[in-house]
N, C-alpha and C positions, 0 to 999 in steps of 0.2 A: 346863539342860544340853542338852535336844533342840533348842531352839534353835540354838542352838551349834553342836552338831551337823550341821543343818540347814544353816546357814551356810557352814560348812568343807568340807562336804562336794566341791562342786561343783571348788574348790578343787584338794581332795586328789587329784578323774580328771584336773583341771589336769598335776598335779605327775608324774603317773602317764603323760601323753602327755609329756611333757619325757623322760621316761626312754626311751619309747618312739622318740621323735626326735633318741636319745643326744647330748642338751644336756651338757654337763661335768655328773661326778656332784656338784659343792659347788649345782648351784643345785636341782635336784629334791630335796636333802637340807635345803638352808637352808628352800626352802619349807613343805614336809613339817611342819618344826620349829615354824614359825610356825605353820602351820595346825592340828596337833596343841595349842600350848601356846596359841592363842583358845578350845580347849573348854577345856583342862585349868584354867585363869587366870578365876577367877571375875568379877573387876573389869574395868570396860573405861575408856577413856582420854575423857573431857569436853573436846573442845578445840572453841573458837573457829571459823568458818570460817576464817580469817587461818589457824591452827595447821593445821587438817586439810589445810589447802592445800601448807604448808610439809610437811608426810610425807610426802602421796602424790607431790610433787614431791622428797623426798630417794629414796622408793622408788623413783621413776623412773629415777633420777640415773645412780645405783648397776650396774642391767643395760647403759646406755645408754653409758657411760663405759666398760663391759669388754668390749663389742662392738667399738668405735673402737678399741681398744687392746690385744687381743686377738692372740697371734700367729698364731692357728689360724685357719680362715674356719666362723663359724657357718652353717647354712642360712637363705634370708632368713626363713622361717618360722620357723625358731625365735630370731632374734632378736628377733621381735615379740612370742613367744608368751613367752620368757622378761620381758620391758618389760614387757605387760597383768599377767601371772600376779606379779608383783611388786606391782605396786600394788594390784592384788584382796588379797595379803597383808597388806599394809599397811592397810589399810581394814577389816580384821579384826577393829582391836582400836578401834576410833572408837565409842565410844558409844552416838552417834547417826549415823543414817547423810546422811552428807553426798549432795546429788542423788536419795535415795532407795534403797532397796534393787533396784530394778530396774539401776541404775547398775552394782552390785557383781553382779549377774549379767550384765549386760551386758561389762562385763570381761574373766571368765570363759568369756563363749560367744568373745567377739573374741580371745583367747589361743588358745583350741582350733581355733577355722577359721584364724588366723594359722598353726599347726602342722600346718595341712593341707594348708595351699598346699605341695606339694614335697616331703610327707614320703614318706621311703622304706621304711616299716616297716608289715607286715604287722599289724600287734600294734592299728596307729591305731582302724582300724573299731569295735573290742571297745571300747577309753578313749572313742570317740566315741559309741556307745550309754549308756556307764555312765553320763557325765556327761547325755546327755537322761535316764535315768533319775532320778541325782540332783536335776534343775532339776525334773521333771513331781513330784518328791514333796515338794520347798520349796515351788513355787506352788499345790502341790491344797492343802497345809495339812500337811503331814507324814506320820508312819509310817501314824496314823489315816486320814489320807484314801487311802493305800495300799493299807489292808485293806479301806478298804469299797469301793473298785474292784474288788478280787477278787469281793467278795461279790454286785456288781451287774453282771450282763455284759455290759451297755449301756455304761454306764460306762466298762468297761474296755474296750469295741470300737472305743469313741470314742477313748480316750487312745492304744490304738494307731494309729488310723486318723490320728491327730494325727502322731504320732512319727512313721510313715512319709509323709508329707506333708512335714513338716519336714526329714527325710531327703531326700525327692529335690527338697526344694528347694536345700539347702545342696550336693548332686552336680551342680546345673547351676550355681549361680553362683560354684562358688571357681575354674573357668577364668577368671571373666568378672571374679572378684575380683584371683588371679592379675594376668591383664596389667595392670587398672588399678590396682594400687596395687605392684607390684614398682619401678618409677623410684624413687616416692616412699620407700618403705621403704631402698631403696636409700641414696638423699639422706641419710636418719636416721642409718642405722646403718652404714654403712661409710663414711659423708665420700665423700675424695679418691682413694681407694688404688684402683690400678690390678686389670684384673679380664679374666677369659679371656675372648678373644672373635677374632673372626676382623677383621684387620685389613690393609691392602692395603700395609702400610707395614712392614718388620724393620729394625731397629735394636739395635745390642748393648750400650749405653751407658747401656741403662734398669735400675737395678740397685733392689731394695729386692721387698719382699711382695708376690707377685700373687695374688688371690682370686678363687678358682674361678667362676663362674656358671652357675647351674641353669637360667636362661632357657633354652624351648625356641625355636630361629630353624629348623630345617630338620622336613617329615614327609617319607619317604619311601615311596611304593607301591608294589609289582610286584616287578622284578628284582633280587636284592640289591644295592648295589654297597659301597665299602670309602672309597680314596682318592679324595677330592672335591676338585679344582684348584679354586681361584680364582685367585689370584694368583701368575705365575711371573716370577723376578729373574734376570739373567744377569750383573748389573755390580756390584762389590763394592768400597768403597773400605777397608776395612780396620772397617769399623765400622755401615754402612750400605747398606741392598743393595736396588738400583733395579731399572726395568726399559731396556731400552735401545730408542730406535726402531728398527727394521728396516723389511723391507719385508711386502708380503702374504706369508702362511703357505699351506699344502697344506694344503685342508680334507681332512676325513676319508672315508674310501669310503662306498660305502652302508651300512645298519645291520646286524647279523648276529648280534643279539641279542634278546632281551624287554626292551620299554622300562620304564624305571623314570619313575612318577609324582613329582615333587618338590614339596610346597605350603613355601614361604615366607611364616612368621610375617609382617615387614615387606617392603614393597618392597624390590628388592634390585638393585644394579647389575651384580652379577655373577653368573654360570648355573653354580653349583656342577656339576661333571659328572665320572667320572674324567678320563684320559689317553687319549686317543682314539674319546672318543666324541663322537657327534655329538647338535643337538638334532631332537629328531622329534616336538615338537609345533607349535602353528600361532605358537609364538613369533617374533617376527624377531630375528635374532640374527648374531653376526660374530666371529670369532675374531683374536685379534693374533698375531703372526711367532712367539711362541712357545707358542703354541694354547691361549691362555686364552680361554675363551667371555664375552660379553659383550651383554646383549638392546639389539638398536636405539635401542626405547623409552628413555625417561628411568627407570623403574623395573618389574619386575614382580614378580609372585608364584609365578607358577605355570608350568612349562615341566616337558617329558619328554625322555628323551635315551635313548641305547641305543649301546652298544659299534658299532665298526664297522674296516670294514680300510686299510686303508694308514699310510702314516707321516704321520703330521701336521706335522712339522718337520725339522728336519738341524741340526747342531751349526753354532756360527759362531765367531770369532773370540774373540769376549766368552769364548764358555764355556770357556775355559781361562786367563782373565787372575787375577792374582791381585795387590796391592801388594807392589812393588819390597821393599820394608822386611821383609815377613810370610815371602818367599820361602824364604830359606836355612832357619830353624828349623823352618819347617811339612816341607821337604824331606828334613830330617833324621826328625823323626817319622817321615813317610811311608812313607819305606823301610826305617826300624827296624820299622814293623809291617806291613809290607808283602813282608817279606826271606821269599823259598821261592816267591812267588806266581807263578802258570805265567803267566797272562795279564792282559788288563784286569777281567774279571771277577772273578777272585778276587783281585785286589788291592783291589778294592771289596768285598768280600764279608771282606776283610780289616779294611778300616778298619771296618765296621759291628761287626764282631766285638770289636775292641777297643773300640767305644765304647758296645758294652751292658754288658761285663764290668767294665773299667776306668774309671769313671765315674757318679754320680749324681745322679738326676733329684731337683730341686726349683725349687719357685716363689719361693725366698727368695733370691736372689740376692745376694751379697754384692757391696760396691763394687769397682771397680778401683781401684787407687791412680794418683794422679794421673800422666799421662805415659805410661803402657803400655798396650800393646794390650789392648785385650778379651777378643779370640780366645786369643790367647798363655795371656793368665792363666788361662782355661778352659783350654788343653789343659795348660798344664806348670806350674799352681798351685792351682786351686782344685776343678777336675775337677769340679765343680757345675755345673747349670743347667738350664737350662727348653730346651722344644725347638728354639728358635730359637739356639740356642747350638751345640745336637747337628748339627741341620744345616746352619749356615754350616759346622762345621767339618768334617762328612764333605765337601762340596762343595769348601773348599779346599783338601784334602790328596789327593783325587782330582783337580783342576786341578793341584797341584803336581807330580803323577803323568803329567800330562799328557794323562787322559782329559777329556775335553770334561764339566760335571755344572753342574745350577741349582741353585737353592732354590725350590722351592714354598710357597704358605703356604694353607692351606684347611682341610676338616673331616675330621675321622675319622668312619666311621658302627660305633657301636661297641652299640649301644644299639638294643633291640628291644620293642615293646609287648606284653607278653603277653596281652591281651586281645582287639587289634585285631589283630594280628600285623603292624603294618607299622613301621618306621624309624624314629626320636626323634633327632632331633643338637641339642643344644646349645651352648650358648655355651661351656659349657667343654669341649667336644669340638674346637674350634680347635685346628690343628696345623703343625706343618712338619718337610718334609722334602726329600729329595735323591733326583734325577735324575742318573743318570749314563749315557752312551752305550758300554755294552759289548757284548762277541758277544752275541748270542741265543745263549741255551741252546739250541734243536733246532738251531741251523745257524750255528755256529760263524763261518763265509765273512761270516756278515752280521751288521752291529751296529747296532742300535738306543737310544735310550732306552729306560730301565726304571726306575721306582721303586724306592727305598731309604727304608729307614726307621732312622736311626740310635740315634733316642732309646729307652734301656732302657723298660721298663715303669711308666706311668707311670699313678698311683689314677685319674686322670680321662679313661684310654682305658680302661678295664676292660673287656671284654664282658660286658653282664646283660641277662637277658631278665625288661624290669621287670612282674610283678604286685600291686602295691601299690594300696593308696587313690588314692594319684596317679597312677598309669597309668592306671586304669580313670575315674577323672573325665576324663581329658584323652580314653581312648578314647570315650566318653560324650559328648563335646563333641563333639569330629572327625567323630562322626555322624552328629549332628544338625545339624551344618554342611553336611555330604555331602547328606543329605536334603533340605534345605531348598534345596542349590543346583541338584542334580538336578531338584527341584520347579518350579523358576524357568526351569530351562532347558528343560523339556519340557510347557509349559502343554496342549497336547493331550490327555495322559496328567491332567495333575495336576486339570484344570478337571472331565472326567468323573467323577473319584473322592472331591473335593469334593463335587459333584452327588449322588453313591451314597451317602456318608457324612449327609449332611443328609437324604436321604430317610431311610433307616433308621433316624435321630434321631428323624426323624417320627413313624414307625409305631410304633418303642419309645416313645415318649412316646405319642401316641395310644390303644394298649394299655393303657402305665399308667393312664389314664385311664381306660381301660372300666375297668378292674381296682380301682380305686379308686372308682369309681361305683358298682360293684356291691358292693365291702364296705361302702358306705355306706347303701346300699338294704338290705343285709343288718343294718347295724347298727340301722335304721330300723323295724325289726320293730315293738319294744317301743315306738316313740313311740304314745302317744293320738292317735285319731284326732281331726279337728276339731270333730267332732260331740258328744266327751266331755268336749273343753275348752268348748266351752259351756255342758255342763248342769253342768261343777263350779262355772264362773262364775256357773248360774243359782243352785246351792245354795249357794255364799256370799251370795253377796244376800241368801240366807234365813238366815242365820245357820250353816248347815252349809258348816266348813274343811275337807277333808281333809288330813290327813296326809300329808308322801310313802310314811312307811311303814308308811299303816296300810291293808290288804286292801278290796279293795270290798265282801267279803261285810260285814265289821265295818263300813263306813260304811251298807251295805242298814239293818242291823240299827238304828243310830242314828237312820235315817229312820225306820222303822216303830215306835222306842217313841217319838218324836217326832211320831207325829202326820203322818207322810208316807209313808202305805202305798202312793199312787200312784204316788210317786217311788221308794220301795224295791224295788215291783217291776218296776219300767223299769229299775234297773239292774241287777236280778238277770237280767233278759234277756240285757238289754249282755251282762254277763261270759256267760252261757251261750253266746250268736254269737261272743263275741271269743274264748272261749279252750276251747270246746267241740268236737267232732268237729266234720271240716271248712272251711272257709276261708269269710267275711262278709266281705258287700263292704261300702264306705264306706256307701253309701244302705241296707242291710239294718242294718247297727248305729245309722245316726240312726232308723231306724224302730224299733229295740226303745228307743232312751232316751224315744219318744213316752208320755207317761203315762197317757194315755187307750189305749192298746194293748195287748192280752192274747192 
């Protein structure tokens, strides 16, 4: 039964972070079952390699199949962590263990760090010690070997010292597991189906399930910012929304803010930034007619920007076209929700209102039926959709209005590290929204563009200030990345303190050594001198062994009824110089073993 025990255990912190990573409750309950009825279930299953092959591959089957098929989006961690923890189940009940028993804790550990890439739950930390606990008490030997850890403090110094070793090894490589294995997981477990991410291209004719993604692509440092342009559309043929050539744009005035740092996961062809700001780090960079930023280079990583003053652009023709066909119904809308409004401002501030209220946000988009607009069916049929949908149509019904308005398409920064305190955007932080040219609020005389956000509230702009297992590995990473580049860029600094650090290794090593010299000189006491290893050599010769533990007075004694009074009391000397008032040097104790000496 402790067996058994032993077994399922590891299992059961398994089943226990699923819950933690709120997997659907049938699979931490299915598991659970299984791993409860391996102890409860006396007998175990004798199969073949052929058969054991054929289980662990139905047990695979089975998570791998409800993933793909799935309507919900799982996180990519826990689609893996539910795959391993399924066949760690399944292997439960094999008799003999197929690969070995390290196989079936190998499983086990790769389900749990699978659950760790990206999980959001405070709860992980605690299931991620429980299961090191459970594995250090199957490998030491069991409960028994637990108790006598307690009992020996060494022991137990060690097993911790082990565990937090293991600890911050597995805090530095699930970033490093992260990026190399998210594609692949990816491939596995979600196929083809399309997934958030920031795309240079809108289109309204892509209809079916989009699945969030947790990859992180942007870190931001410094000055908060909100709306991140990348890509801005001004031409819209009733379904698809382009950018149009113009000529050079009005760059922006000088800076008149705190720069914001930006690091870029991958190279990137476009310099996420808001709406008027400029770049002010050593990037080279170039803006298009309707102020999307753009680095010279073929790709980069890293650029700064900071808010600044003048207008970047002016409306043009485009931003008020709309297709011939969409015209009349969008126009009707328009001023149906639009009727009371004083100016261009609150006629836009109109349509956004109706279309947080009137309307919801989802990633499932149903099909058009074949022949009709997109747009249409979104605003007077199915009132659903994803952002790209929210803001084509605030921008058409503002152009039918005849305010000048784009589409943008870029990031939201919605997402903060609570650890590091700096910016997280992800892939499923992709968004779009609408530009529209109204009065300025302070001064009515003058009109500018101004950002609109039409889409209601939607789960993957949330704002949270992440403190989780995953925030603090990734802040963990980002630092050690910092430091190491900091390191490389300022080898003046870095080459000295190298230098200081290896000296100091020096001298603490060095010490240890005296320190260690002298417990050994200290331990050295009690060794016999050279001089009393020979005469015990001389008294074996003669038939006289000592004992280790038998006293020199009792070996004196054995020489003198033996017939070697001259020898008895040469060592009655000995011990008097060696262990009498005050200290006998080497040559003073070979002079009392002399037997002719009194």
């Amino acid at each position: 039964m402790t067996r058994r025990v032993l077994a399922a255990l590891p299992l059961a912190c398994a089943t226990l972070l699923l819950v933690a990573g709120r997997a659907p409750f049938y699979w931490p309950l299915g598991l659970g079952v299984l791993a409860m009825g391996s102890v409860v279930v006396p007998w175990r299953a004798s199969l073949t390699t052929f058969g054991a092959l054929l289980w662990m591959t139905a047990g695979a089957a089975v998570p791998l199949l409800w993933v793909r098929n799935t309507s919900t989006e799982p996180a990519l961690g826990l689609s893996a962590a539910i795959f391993l923890s399924s066949v760690a189940a399944v292997r439960l009940f094999f008799d003999q263990a197929l690969f070995g028993r390290s196989f079936d804790r190998a499983l086990v550990i790769f389900a749990c760090v699978a659950e760790g890439i990206g999980v959001r739950s405070a709860a992980y930390p605690y299931g991620a010690v429980a299961l090191g606990a459970s594995l250090l008490v199957d490998l030491g030997g069991g409960f028994e070997a637990l108790r006598s850890w307690a009992r020996i403090p060494r022991a137990a110094t060690s097993v911790v010292a082990l565990g937090a070793l293991l600890a911050t090894f597995v805090s530095l490589s699930l970033p490093v597991l992260d990026r190399a294995t998210n594609r692949r997981f990816r491939a596995l477990f979600a196929g083809r189906m399309a997934r958030t991410s920031f795309t240079p291209h809108v289109r309204l004719d892509q209809s079916g399930f989009i699945r969030t993604n947790e990859d992180i692509v942007l870190r931001l440092h410094g000055a908060e910012a909100d709306y991140l342009r990348g890509a801005v559309f001004d031409s819209f043929d009733g379904t698809y929304w382009s950018t149009s050539p113009h000529g050079a744009p009005g760059l922006p005035g000088p800076a008149t803010s705190a720069r914001t740092e930006v690091d870029s996961v991958e190279a990137t062809q476009w310099l996420f930034a808001p709406r008027g700001a400029r770049i002010v780090s050593d990037t080279e960079w170039e803006a298009d007619a309707l102020g999307a930023l753009r680095p010279v280079a073929r790709g980069v990583k890293q650029w700064a920007f900071a808010r600044s003053t003048g207008e970047i652009d002016a409306p043009t023709e485009l931003d008020g076209t709309l297709p011939a066909r969409l015209a009349p119904k969008l126009r009707a809308l328009a001023l149906e929700w639009t009727a009371g409004a004083g100016d261009d401002r609150a006629r836009v501030q109109a349509l956004v209102r109706h279309l947080h209220e009137d309307f919801t946000y989802t990633l499932d988009r149903p099909a058009t039926p074949r022949g009709q607009s997109v747009l249409l069916d979104f605003l007077l049929v199915h009132r659903e959709g994803h952002c790209e949908f929210f803001a084509s149509a605030f921008v058409a019904l503002a152009r039918v209005l005849g305010i000048p308005a784009r589409l943008v398409a870029g990031y939201r920064v919605v997402e903060h590290n609570g650890f590091g305190g700096y910016a997280v955007v992800r892939a499923k932080h992709a968004h779009a929204w609408g530009e529209a040219y109204v009065p300025v609020a302070s001064d009515p005389t003058r009109s500018a563009f101004e950002v609109f956000d039409p889409t209601p509230a939607a789960p993957t702009l949330a704002e949270s200030r992440d403190r989780t297992v995953a925030a603090f590995f990734d802040y963990l990473w980002t630092s050690l990345v910092a430091f190491y580049d900091a390191a490389v860029a300022t080898p003046e600094r870095t080459v000295p303190a190298l230098g200081g650090a290896a000296l100091v290794a020096f001298v603490v090593r060095a010490l240890r050594n005296r320190r260690r010299r002298g417990r050994q000189a200290k331990d050295d006491v009690d060794t016999p001198p050279g001089a009393f290893v020979q005469f015990e050599a001389r008294l074996a010769q003669e038939g006289f062994v000592r004992d280790r533990a038998e006293t020199l007075e009792s070996l004196a004694v054995r020489l003198e009824v033996g017939g070697r009074e001259p020898l008895s009391r040469a060592l009655r000397r000995y011990a008097r110089a060696r262990y009498g008032v005050g200290e006998a040097s080497e040559r003073d104790l070979a002079r009392a073993l002399e037997p002719g000496g009194d």
